[in-house]
DODO-799020 format. One record per residue (C-alpha): residue number from 1; x, y, z; residue in three letters. Coordinates in nm, 3 decimals, always signed. Layout:
nr:NUM, px:X, py:Y, pz:Z, rest:ALA
...
//
This chain:
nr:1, px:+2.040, py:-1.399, pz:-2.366, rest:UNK
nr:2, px:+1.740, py:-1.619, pz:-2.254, rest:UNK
nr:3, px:+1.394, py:-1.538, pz:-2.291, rest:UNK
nr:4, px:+1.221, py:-1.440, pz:-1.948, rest:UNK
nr:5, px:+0.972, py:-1.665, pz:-1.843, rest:UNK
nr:6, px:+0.584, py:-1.614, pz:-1.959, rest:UNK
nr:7, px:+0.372, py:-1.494, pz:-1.709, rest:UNK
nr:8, px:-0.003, py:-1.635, pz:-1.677, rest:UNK
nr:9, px:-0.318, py:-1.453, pz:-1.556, rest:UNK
nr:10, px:-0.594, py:-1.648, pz:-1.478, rest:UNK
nr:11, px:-0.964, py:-1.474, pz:-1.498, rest:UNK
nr:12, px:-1.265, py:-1.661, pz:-1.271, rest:UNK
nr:13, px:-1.598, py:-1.507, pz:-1.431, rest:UNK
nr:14, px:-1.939, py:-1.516, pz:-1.340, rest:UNK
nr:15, px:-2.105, py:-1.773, pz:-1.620, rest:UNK
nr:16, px:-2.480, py:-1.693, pz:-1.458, rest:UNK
nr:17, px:-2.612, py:-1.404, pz:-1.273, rest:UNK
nr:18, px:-2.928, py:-1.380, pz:-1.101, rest:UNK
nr:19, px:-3.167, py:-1.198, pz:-1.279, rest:UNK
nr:20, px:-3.529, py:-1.231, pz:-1.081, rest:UNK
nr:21, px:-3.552, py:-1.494, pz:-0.768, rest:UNK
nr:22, px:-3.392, py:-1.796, pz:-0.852, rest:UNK
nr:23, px:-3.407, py:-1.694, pz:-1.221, rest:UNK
nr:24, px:-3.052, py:-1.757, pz:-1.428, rest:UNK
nr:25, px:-2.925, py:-1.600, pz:-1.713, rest:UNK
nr:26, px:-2.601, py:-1.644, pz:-1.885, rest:UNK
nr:27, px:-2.351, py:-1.379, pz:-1.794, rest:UNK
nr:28, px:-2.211, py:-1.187, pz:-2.106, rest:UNK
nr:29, px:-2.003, py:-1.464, pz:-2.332, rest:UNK
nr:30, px:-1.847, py:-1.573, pz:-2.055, rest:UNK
nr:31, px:-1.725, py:-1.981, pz:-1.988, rest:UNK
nr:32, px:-1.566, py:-1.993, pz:-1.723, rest:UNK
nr:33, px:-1.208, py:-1.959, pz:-1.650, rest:UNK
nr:34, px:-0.974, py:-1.760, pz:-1.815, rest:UNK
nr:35, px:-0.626, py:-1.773, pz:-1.899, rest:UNK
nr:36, px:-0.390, py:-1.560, pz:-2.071, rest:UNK
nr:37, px:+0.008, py:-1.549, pz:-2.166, rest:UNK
nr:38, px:+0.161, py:-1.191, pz:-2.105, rest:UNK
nr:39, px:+0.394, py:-1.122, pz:-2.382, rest:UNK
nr:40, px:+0.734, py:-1.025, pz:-2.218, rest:UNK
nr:41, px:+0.751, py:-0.770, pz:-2.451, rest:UNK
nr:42, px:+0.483, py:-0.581, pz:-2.522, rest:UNK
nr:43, px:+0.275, py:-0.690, pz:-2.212, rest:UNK
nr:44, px:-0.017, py:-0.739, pz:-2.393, rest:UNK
nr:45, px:-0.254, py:-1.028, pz:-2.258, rest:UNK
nr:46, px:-0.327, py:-1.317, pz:-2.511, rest:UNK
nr:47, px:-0.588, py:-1.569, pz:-2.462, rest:UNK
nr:48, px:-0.466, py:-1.895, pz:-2.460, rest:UNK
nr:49, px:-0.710, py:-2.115, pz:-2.265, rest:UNK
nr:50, px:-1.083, py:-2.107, pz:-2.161, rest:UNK
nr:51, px:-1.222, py:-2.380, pz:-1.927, rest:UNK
nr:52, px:-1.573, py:-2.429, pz:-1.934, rest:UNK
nr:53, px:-1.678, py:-2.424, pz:-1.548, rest:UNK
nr:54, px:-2.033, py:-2.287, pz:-1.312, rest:UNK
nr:55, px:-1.889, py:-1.933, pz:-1.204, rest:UNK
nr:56, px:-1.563, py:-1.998, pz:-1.113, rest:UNK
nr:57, px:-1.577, py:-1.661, pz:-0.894, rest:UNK
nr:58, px:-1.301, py:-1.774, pz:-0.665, rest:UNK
nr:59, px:-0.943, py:-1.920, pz:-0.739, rest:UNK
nr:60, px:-0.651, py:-2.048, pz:-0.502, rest:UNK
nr:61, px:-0.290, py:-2.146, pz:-0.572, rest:UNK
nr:62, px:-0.207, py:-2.464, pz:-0.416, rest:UNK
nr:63, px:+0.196, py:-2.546, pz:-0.368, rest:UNK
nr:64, px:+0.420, py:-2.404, pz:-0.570, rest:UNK
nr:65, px:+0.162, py:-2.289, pz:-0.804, rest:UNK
nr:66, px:+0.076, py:-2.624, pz:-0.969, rest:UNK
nr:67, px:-0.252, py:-2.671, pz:-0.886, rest:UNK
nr:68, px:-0.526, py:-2.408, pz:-0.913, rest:UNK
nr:69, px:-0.855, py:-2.451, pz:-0.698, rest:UNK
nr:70, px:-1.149, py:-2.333, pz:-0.800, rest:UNK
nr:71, px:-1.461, py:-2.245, pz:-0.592, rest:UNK
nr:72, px:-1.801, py:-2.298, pz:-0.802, rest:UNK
nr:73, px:-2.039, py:-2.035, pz:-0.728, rest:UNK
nr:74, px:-2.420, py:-2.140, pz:-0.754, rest:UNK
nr:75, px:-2.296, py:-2.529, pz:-0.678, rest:UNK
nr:76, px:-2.175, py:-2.695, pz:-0.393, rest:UNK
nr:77, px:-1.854, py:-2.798, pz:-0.567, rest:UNK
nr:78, px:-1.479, py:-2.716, pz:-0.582, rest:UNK
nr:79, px:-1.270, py:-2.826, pz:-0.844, rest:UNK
nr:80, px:-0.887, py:-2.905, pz:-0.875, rest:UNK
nr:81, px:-0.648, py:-2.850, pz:-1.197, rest:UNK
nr:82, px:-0.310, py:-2.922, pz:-1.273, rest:UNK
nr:83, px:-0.116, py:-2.625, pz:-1.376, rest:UNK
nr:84, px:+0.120, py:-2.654, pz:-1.680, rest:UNK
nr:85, px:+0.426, py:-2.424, pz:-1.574, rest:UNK
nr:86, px:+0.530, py:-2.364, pz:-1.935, rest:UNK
nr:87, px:+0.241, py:-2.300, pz:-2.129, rest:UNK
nr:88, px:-0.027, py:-2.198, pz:-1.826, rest:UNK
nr:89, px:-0.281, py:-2.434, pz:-1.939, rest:UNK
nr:90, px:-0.475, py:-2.580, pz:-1.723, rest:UNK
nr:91, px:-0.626, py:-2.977, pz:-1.695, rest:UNK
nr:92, px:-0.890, py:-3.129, pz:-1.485, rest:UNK
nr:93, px:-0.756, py:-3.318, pz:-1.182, rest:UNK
nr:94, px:-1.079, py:-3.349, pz:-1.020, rest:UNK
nr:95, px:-1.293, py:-3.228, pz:-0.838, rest:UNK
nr:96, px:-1.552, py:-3.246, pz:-0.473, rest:UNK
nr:97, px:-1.853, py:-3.183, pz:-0.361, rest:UNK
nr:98, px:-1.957, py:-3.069, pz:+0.033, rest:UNK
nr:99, px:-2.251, py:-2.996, pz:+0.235, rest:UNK
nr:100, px:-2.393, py:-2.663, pz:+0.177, rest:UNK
nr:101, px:-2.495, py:-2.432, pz:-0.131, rest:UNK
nr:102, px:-2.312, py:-2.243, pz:-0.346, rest:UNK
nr:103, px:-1.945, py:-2.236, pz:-0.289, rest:UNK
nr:104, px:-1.774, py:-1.930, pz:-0.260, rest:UNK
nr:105, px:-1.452, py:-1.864, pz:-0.078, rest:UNK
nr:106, px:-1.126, py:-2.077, pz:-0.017, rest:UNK
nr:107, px:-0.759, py:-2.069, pz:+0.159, rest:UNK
nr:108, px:-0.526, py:-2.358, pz:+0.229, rest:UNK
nr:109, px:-0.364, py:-2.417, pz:+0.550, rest:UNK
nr:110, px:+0.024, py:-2.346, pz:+0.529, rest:UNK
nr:111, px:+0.172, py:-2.711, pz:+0.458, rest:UNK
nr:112, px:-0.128, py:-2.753, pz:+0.186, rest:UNK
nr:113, px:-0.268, py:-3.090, pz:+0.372, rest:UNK
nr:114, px:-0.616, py:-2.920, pz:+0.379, rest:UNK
nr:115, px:-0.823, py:-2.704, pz:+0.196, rest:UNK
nr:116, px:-1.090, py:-2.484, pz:+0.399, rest:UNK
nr:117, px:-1.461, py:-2.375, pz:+0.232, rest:UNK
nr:118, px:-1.694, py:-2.132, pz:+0.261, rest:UNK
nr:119, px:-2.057, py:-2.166, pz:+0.137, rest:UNK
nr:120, px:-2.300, py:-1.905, pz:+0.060, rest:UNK
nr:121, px:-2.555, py:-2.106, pz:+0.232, rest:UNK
nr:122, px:-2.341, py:-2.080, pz:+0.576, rest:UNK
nr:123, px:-2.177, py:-2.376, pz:+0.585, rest:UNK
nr:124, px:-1.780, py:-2.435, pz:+0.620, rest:UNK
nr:125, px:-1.581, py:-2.740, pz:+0.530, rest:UNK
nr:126, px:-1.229, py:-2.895, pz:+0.542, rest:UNK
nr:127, px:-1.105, py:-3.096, pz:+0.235, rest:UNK
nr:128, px:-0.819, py:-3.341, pz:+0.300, rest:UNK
nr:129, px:-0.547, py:-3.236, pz:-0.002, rest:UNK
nr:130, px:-0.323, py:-3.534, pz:-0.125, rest:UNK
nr:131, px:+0.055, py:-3.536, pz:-0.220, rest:UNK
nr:132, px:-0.014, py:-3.457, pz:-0.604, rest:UNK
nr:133, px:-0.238, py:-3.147, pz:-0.474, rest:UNK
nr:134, px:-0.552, py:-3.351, pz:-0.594, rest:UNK
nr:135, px:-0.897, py:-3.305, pz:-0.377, rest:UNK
nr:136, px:-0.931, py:-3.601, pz:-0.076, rest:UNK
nr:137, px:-1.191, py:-3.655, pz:+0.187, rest:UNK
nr:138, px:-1.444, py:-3.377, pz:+0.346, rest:UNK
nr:139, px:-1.314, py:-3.385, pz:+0.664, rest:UNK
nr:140, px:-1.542, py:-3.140, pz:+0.831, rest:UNK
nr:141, px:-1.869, py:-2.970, pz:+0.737, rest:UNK
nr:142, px:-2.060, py:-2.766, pz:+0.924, rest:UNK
nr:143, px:-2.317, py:-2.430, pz:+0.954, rest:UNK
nr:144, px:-2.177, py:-2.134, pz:+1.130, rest:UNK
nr:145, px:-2.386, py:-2.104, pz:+1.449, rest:UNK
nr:146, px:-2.563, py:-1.775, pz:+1.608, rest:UNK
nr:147, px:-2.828, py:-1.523, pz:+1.479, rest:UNK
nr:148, px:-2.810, py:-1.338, pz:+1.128, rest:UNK
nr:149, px:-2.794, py:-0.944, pz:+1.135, rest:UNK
nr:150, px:-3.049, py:-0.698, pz:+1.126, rest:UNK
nr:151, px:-3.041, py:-0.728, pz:+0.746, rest:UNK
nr:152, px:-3.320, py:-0.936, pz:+0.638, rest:UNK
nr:153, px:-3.235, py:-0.915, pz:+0.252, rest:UNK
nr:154, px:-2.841, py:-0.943, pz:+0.262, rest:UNK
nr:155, px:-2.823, py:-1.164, pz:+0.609, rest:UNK
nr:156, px:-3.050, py:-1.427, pz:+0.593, rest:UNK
nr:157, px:-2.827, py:-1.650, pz:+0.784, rest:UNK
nr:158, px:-2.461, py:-1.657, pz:+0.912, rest:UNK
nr:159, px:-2.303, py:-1.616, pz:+0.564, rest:UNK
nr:160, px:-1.874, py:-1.692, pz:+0.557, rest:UNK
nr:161, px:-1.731, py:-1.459, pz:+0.231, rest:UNK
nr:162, px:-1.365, py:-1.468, pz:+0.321, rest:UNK
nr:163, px:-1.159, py:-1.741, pz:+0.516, rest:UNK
nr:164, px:-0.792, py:-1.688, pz:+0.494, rest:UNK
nr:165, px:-0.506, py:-1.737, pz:+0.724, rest:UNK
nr:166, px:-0.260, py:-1.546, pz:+0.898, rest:UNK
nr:167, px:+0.044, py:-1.503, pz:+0.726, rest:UNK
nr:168, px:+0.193, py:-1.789, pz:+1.018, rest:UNK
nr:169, px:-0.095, py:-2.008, pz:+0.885, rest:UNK
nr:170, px:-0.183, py:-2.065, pz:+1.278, rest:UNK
nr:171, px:-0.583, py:-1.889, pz:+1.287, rest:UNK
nr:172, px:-0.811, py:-1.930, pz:+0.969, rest:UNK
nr:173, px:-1.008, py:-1.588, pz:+0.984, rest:UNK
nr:174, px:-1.382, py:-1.638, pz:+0.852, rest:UNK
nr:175, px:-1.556, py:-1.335, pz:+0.737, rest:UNK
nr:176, px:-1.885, py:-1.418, pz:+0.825, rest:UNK
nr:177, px:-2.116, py:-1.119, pz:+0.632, rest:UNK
nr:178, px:-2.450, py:-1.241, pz:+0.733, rest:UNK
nr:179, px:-2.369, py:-1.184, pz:+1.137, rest:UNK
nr:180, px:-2.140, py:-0.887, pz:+1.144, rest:UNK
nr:181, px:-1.902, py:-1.134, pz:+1.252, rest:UNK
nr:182, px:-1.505, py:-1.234, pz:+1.210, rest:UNK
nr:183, px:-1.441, py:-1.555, pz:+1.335, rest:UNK
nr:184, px:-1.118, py:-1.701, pz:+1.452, rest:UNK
nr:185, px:-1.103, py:-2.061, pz:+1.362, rest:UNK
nr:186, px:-0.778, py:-2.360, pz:+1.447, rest:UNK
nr:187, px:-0.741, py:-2.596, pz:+1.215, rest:UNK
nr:188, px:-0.635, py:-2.940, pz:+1.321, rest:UNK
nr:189, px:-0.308, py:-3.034, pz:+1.129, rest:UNK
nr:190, px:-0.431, py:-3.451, pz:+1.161, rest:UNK
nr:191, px:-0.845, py:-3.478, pz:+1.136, rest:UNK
nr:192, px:-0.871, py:-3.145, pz:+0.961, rest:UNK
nr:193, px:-1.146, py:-3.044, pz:+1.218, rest:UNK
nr:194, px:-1.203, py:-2.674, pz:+1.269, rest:UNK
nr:195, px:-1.250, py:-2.486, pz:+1.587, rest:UNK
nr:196, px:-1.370, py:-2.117, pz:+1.705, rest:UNK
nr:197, px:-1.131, py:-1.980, pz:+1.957, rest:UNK
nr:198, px:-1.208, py:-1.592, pz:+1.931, rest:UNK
nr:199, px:-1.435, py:-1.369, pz:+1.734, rest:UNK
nr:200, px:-1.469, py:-0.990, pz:+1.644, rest:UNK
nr:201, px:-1.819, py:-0.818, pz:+1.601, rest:UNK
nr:202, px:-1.856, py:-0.547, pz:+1.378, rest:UNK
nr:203, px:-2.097, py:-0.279, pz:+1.378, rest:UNK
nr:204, px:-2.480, py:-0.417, pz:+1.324, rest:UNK
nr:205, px:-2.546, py:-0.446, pz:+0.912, rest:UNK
nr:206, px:-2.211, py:-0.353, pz:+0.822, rest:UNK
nr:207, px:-2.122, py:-0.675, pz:+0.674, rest:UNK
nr:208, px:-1.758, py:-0.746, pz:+0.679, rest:UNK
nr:209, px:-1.632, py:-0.869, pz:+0.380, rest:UNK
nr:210, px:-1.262, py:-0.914, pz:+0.331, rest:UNK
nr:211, px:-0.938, py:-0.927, pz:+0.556, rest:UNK
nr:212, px:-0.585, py:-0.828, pz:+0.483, rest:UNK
nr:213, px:-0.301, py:-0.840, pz:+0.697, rest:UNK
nr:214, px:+0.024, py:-0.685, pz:+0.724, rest:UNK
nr:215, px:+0.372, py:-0.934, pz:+0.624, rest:UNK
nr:216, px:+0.429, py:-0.943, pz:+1.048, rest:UNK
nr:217, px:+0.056, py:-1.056, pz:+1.157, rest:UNK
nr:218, px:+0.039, py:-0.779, pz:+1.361, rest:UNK
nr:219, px:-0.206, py:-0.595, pz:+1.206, rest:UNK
nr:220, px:-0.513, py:-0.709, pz:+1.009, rest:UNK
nr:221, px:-0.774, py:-0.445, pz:+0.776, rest:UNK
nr:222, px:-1.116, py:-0.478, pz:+0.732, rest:UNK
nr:223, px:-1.354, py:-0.369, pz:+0.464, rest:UNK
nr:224, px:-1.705, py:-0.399, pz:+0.565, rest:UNK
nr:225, px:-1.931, py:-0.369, pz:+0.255, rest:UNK
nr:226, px:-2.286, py:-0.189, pz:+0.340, rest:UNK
nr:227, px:-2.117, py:+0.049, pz:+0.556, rest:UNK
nr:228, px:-1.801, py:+0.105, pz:+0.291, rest:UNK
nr:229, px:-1.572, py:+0.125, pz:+0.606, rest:UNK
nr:230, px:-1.220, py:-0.008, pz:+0.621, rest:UNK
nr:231, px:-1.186, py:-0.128, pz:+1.017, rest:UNK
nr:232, px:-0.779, py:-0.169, pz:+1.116, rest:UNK
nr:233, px:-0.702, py:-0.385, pz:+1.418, rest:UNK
nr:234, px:-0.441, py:-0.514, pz:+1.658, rest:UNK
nr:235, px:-0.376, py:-0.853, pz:+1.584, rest:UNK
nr:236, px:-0.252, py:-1.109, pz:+1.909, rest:UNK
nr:237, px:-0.056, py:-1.354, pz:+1.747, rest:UNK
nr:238, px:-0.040, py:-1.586, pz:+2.019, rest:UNK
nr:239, px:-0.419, py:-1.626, pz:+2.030, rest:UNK
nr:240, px:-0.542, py:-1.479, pz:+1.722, rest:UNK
nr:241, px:-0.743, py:-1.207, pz:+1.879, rest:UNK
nr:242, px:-0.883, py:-0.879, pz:+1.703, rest:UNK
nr:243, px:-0.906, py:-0.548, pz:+1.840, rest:UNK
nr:244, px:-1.027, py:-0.269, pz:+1.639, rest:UNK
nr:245, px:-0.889, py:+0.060, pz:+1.698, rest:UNK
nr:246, px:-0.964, py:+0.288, pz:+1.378, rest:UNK
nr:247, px:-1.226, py:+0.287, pz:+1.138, rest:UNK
nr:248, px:-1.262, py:+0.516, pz:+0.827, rest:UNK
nr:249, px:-1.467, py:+0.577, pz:+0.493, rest:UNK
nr:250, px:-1.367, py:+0.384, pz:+0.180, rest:UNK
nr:251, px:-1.601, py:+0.665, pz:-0.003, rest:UNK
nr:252, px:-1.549, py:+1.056, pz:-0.042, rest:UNK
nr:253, px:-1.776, py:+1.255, pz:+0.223, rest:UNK
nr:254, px:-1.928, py:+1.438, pz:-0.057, rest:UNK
nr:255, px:-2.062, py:+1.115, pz:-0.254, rest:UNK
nr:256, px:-2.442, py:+1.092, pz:-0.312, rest:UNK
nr:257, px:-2.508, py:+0.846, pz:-0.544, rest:UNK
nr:258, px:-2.774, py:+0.571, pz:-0.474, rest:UNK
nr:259, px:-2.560, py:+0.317, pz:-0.324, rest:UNK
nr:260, px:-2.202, py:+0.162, pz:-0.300, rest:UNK
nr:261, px:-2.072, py:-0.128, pz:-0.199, rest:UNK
nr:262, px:-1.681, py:-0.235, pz:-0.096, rest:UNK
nr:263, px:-1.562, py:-0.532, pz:-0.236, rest:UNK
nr:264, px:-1.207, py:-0.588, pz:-0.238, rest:UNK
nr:265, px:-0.912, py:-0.528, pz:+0.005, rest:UNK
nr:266, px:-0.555, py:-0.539, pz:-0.086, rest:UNK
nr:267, px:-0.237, py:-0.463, pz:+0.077, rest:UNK
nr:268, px:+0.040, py:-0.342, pz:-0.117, rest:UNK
nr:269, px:+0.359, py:-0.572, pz:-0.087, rest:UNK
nr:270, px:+0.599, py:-0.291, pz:+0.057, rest:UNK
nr:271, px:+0.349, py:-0.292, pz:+0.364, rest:UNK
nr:272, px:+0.326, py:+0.163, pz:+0.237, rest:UNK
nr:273, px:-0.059, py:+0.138, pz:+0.074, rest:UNK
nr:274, px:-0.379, py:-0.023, pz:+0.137, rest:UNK
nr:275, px:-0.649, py:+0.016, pz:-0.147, rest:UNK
nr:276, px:-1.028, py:-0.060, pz:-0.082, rest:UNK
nr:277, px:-1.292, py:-0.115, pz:-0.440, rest:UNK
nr:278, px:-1.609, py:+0.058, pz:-0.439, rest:UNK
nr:279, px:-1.914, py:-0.078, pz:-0.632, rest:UNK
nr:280, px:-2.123, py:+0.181, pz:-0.702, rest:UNK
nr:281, px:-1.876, py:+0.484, pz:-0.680, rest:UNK
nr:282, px:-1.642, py:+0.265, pz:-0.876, rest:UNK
nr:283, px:-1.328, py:+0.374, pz:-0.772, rest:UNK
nr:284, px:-1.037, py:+0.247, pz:-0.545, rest:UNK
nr:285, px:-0.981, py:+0.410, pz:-0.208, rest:UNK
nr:286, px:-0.594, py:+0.458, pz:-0.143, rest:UNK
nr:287, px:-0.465, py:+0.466, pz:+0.232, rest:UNK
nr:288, px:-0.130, py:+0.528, pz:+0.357, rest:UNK
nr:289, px:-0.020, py:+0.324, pz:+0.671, rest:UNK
nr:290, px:+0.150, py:+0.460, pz:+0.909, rest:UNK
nr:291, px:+0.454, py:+0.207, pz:+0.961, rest:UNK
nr:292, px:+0.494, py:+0.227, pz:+1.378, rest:UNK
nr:293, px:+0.086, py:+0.271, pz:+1.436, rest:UNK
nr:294, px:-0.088, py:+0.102, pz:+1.201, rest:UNK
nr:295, px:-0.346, py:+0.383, pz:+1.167, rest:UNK
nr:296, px:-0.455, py:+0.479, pz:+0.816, rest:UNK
nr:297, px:-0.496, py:+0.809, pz:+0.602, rest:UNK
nr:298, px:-0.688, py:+0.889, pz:+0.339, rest:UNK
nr:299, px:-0.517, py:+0.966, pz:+0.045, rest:UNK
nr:300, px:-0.758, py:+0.996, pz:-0.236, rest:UNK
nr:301, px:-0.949, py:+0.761, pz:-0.524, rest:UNK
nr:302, px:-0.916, py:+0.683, pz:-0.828, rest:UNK
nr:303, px:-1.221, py:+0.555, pz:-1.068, rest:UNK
nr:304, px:-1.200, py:+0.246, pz:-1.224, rest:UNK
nr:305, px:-1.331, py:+0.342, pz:-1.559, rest:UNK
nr:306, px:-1.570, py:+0.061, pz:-1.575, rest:UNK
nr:307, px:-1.834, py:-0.056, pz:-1.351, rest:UNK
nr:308, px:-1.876, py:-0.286, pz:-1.039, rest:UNK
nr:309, px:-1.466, py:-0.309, pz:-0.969, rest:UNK
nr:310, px:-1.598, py:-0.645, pz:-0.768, rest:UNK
nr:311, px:-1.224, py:-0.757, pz:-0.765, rest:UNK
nr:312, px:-0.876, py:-0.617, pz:-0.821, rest:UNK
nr:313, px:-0.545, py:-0.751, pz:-0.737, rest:UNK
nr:314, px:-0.109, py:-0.620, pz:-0.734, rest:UNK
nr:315, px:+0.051, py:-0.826, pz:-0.964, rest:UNK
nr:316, px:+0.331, py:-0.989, pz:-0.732, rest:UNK
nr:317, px:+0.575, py:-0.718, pz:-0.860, rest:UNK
nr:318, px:+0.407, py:-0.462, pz:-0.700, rest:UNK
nr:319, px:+0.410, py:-0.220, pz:-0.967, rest:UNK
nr:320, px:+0.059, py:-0.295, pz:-1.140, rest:UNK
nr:321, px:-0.298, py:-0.300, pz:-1.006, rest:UNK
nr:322, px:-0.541, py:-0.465, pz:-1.210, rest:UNK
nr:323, px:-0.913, py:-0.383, pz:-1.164, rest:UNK
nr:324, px:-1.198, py:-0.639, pz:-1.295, rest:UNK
nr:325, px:-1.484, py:-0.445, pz:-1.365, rest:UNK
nr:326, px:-1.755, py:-0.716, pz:-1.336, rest:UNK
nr:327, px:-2.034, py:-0.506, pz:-1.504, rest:UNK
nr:328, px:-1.809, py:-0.350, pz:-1.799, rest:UNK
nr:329, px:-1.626, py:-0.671, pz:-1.873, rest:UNK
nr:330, px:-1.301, py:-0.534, pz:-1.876, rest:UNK
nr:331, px:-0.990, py:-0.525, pz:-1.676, rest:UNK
nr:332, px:-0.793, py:-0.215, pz:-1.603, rest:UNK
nr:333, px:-0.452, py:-0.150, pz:-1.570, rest:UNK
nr:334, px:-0.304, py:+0.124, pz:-1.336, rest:UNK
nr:335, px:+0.049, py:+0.171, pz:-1.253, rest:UNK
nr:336, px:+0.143, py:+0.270, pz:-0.919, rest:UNK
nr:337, px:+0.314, py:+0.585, pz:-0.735, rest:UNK
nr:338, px:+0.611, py:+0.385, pz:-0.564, rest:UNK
nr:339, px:+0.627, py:+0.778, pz:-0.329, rest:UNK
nr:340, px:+0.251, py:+0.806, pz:-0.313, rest:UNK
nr:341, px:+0.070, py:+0.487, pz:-0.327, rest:UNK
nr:342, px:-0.166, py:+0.652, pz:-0.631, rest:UNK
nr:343, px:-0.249, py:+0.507, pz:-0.918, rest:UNK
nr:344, px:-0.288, py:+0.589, pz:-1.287, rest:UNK
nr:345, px:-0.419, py:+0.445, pz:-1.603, rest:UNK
nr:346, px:-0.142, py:+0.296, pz:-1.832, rest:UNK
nr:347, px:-0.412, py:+0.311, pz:-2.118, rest:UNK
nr:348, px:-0.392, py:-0.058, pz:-2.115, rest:UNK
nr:349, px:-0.765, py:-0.244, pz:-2.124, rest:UNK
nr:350, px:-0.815, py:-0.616, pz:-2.124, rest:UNK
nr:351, px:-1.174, py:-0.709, pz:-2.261, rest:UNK
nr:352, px:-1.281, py:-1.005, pz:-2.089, rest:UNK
nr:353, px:-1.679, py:-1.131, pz:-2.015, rest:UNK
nr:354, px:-1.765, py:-1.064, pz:-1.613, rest:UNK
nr:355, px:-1.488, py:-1.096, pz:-1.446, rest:UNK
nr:356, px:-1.464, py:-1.169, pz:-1.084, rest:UNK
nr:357, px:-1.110, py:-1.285, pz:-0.955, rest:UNK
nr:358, px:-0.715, py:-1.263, pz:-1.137, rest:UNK
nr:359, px:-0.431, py:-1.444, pz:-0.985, rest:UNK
nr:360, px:-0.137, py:-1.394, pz:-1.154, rest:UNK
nr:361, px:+0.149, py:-1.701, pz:-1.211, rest:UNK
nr:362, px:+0.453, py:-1.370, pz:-1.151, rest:UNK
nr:363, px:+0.522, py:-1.026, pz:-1.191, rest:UNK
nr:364, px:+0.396, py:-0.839, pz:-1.433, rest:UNK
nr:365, px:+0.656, py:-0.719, pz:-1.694, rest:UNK
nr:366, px:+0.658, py:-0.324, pz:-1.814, rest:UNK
nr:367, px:+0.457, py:-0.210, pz:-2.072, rest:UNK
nr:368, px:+0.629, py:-0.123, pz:-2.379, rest:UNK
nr:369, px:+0.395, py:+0.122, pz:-2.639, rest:UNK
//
């Protein structure tokens, strides 16, 4: 009997955080990225690889999983790497630089001919990929136009934190934080050019954050960070128009702590469960969808036993959500109620410096103890 194939995870940490102003200091022991072999059998994660990179706090699969992009927090760079299939490791393939400060977020349109950018600073850009999945030509570059938010501190200027596409590839969705904004964006499949064709304003200093939507396109969820609020909408397909109809607490009622942030958004695969991270409560909202509405319940939380859960993902399996709790420098790993959506600890803990972002090369396998 053959031996199932390894599966890779591959950790983006924070190298520098901001400690006073402009002030750096180095985050932890962390490098950069990440990567680790699961063993098939025991599940347990083994560093293999560490690539010494500026906070790589946002990564991308490009086709087929051969390339992995890298967005370079703190730089105006992004960086390409070749992706060994057998042993995960990773090599430089190059890398590019755009107009704008401090990259932070990036998708790919569906045929992989360009890669789209998001900049702290409020700029966007459009990278021309080539055949081998190696970085080409800025196509575009450009701010985001209109007026920040009421938010002086947090919204200094039109601020894009999440850019993905629909699951038809057709509308690039920018979640612009620093105007309360979600912006529907075309991407043309020659020049590369980008252009607003609808947006969605959300309530004044709520900062959206992230988007998820559901395998049909039909619906699309929300989490808006100062106001920890998940927003669910209808979702046009032929023209890429929002409309919210629900919005609920990703926090208990009862919570009184000094602050807390949402971060991440996830969907689970079976379409059943949408889960919402809370910095600051430190937990992970759970949702149930209802499968003809849309609409969401409340289900409960569950804490992520470690602190500032900036990022957790499903493994593609959908039986495993992984929580990286920036602050602790660990990674948590809950299984999950296939008939309730909840989620409990499988006592397994990965110790890792700050991280910030997992994408995983397949499904998890089972943990054997």
């Amino acid at each position: 009997m053959s031996q199932s194939p390894s599966t890779f995870v591959y950790v983006g940490s924070y190298t520098v955080e901001r400690s006073q102003g402009d002030r750096f200091v180095p985050a932890q022991a962390a490098k950069g990225i990440r990567v680790f072999c699961v063993d098939p059998e025991s599940g347990a994660w083994n560093l293999v690889q560490e690539i010494e990179q500026l906070n790589p706090m946002y990564l991308l699969w490009g086709k087929d999983k051969k390339t992995l992009y890298a967005a370079s927090s703190d730089s105006n760079k992004v960086y390409a790497y070749r992706v060994n299939g057998e042993t995960g490791i990773l090599s430089l393939l190059g890398e590019q630089s755009i107009v704008g400060k401090s990259t932070l977020c990036l998708s790919a349109t569906k045929d992989y001919s360009f890669l789209i950018v998001g900049t702290i600073s409020g700029a966007m850009a459009s990278i021309r990929l080539r055949e081998d999945g190696a970085l080409g030509e800025v196509c575009d570059n450009f701010d985001l136009p209109g007026e920040p938010g009421p938010l002086r501190g947090e919204q200094p200027c039109p601020r894009p934190h999440h850019c993905p596409f629909d699951p038809d590839g057709k509308y690039c969705y920018v979640l612009d934080k620093g105007a309360d904004l979600v912006r529907t964006y075309t991407v043309n499949s020659e020049s590369g050019k980008m252009v607003q064709v609808s947006t969605l304003r959300t309530r004044p200093g709520s900062i959206p954050r992230h988007i998820v939507f559901n395998a049909e396109g039909s619906l699309a969820y929300i989490n808006t960070e100062h106001t920890c609020t998940v927003v669910s909408c209808k979702r046009d397909a032929e023209t890429g128009v929002l409309e919210a109809f629900q919005i609920l607490p990703t926090i208990p009622e009862d919570f009184v702590g000094n602050y807390s942030l949402s971060s991440e958004i996830v969907l689970h695969p079976s379409g059943k469960w949408l889960y919402v991270s809370n910095r600051g409560h430190d937990s992970i909202a759970v949702f149930k969808v209802d499968q003809k509405s849309g609409r969401l319940t409340t289900v409960g939380w569950q804490h992520t036993l470690g602190e500032v859960p900036r990022f957790f993902d499903i493994e593609p399996g959908g039986k495993f959500l992984c929580v990286a709790n920036q602050k602790t420098g660990t990674i948590k790993i809950f299984s999950i109620d296939s008939q309730t959506g909840m989620l409990s600890f499988t006592g397994q803990t990965v110790e890792t410096p700050t991280p910030v972002w997992l994408l995983f090369s397949s499904p998890l396998p089972a943990l054997h103890r």
